[in-house]
MARZA-303554 format. One record per atom (N, C-alpha, C): atom name; residue number from 1; x, y, z. Coordinates in pm, whole numbers, plus 50000, padded with zeros to 5 digits. Atoms other than C-alpha are relative to their C-alpha. Example, Ala and Ser with C-alpha at 12.3 -4.5 7.8 and 13.67 -1.06 7.14 Angstrom:
REM MARZA-303554
name  resi  px  py  pz
N  1  50089  49881  50000;
CA  1  51230  49550  50780;
C  1  50090  50120  50000;
N  2  49918  49881  49994;
CA  2  51367  49894  50714;
C  2  49923  50109  50073;
REM end
This chain:
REM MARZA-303554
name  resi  px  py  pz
N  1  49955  49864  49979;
CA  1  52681  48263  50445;
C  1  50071  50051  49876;
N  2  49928  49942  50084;
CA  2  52824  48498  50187;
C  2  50116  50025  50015;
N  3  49849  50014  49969;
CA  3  53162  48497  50090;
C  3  50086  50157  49925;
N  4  49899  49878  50061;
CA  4  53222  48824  49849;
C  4  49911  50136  50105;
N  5  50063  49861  49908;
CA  5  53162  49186  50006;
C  5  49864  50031  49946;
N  6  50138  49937  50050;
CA  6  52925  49240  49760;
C  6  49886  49930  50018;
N  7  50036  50117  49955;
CA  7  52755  48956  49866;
C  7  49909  50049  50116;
N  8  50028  49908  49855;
CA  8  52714  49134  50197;
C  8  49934  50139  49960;
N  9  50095  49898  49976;
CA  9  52608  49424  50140;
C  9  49860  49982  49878;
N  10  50053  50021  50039;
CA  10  52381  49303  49920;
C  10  49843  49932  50089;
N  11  50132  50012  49867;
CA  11  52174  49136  50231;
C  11  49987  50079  50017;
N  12  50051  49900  49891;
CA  12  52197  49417  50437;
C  12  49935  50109  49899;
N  13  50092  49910  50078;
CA  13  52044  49639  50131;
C  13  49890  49908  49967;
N  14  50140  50116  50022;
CA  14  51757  49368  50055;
C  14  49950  49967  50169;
N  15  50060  50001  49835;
CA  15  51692  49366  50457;
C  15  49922  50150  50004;
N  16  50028  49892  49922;
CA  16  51660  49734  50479;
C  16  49861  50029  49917;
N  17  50124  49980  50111;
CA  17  51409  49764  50129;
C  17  49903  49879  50071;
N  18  50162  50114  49933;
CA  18  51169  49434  50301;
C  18  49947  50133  50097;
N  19  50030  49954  49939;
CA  19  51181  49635  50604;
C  19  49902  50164  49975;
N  20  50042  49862  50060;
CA  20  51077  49985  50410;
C  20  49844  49925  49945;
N  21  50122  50061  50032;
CA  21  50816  49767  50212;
C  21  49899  49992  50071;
N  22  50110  50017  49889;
CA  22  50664  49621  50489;
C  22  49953  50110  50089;
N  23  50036  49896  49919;
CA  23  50668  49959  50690;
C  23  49852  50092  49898;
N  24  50102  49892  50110;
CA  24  50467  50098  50341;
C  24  49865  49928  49994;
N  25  50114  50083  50030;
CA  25  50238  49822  50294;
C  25  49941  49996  50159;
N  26  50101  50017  49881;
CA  26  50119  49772  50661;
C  26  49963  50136  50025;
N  27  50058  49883  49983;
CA  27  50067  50179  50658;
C  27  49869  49998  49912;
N  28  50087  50002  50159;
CA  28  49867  50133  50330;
C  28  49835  49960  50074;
N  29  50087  50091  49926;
CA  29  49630  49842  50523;
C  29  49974  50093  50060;
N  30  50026  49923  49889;
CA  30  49592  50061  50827;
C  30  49889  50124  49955;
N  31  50112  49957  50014;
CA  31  49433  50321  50612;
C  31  49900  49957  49931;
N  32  50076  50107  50037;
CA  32  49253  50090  50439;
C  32  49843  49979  50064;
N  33  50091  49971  49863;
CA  33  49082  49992  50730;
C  33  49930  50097  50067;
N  34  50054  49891  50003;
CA  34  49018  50349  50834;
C  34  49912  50047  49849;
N  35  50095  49940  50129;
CA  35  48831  50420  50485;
C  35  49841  49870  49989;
N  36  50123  50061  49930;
CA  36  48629  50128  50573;
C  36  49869  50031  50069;
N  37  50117  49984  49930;
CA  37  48466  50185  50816;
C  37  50001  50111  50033;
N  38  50072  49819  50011;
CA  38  48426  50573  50787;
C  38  49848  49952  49980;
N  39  50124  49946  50031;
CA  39  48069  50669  50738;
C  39  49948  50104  49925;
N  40  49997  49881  50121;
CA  40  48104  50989  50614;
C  40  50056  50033  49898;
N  41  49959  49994  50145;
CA  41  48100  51067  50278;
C  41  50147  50093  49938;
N  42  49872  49878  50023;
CA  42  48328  51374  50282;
C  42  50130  49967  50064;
N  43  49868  50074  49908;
CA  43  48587  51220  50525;
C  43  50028  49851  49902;
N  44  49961  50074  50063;
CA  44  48544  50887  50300;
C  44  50090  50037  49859;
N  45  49972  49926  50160;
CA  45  48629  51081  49936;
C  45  50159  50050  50052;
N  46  49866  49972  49929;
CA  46  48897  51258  50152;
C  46  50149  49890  49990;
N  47  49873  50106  49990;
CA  47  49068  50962  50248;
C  47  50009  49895  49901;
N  48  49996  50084  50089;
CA  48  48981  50746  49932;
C  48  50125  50062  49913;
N  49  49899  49923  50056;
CA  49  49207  51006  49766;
C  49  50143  49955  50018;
N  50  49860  49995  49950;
CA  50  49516  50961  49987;
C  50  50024  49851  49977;
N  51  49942  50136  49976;
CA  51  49488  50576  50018;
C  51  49983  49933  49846;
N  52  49983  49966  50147;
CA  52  49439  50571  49610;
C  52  50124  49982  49945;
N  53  49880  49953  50045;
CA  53  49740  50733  49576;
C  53  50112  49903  50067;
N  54  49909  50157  49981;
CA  54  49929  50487  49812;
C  54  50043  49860  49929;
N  55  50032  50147  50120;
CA  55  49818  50169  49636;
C  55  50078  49988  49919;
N  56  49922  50030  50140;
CA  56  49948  50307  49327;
C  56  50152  50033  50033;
N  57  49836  49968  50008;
CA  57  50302  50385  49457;
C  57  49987  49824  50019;
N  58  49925  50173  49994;
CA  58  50321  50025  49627;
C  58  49979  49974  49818;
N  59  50022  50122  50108;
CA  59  50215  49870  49289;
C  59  50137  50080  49872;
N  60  49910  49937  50099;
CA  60  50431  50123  49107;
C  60  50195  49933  50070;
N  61  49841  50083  49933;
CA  61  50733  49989  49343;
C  61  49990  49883  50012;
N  62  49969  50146  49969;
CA  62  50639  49661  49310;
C  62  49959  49942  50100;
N  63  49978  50035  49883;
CA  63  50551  49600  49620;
C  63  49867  49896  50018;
N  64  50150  50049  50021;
CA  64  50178  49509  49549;
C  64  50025  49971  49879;
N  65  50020  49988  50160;
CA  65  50108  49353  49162;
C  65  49907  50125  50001;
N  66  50049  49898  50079;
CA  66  49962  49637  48927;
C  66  49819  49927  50023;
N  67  50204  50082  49995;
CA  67  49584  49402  48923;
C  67  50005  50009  50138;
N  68  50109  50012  49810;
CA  68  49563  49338  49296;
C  68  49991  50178  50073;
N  69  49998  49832  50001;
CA  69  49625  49722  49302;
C  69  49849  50073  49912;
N  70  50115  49993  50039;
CA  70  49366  49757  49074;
C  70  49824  49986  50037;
N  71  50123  50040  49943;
CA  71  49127  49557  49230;
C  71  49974  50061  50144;
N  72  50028  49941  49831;
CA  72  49177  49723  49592;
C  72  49922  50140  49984;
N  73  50034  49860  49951;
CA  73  49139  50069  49481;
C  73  49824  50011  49909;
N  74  50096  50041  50045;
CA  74  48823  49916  49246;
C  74  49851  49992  50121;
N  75  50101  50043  49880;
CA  75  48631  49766  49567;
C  75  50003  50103  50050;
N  76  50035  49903  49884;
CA  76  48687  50084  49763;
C  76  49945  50140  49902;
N  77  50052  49914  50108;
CA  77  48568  50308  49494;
C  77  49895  49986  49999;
N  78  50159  50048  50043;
CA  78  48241  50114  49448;
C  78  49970  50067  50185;
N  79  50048  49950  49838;
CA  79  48247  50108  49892;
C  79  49974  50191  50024;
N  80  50036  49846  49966;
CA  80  48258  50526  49898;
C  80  49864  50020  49913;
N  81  50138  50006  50067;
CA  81  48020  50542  49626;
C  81  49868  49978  50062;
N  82  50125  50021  49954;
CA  82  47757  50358  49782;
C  82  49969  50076  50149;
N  83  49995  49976  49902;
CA  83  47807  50543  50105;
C  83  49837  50140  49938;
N  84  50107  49853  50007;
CA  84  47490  50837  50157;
C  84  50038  50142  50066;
REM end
């Protein structure tokens, strides 16, 4: 257990940022998943846009590395693409 204050609030601010993380990153996934398995092209482009732009905040906060950020919004770039 921690013994200085700062100590303390130092958990409870590194609890509340996991908890923010994880609330960002499992939103991220979720649309993820929804851009998946879309079909349509105009609803895919749509939402490739928004979940794009996610990616790069996590990776810009750290939350995701900058490459596996890379490579997500890579694979789903090629996936809309090939869509008809």
């Amino acid at each position: 257990m921690a013994n200085h204050k700062s100590a303390l609030k130092r958990i409870r601010a590194n609890e509340a940022k996991r908890l923010r993380n994880k609330y960002q990153a499992k939103t991220t996934r979720t649309f993820i998943k929804k851009l998946t398995t879309t079909t349509d092209k105009a609803e895919a482009q749509e939402l490739f846009k928004k979940v794009s732009s996610m990616i790069d905040r996590l990776a810009k906060k750290n939350i995701i590395h900058k490459n596996n950020a890379a490579n997500k919004k890579s694979k789903l770039a090629r996936l809309v693409n090939k869509l008809a």
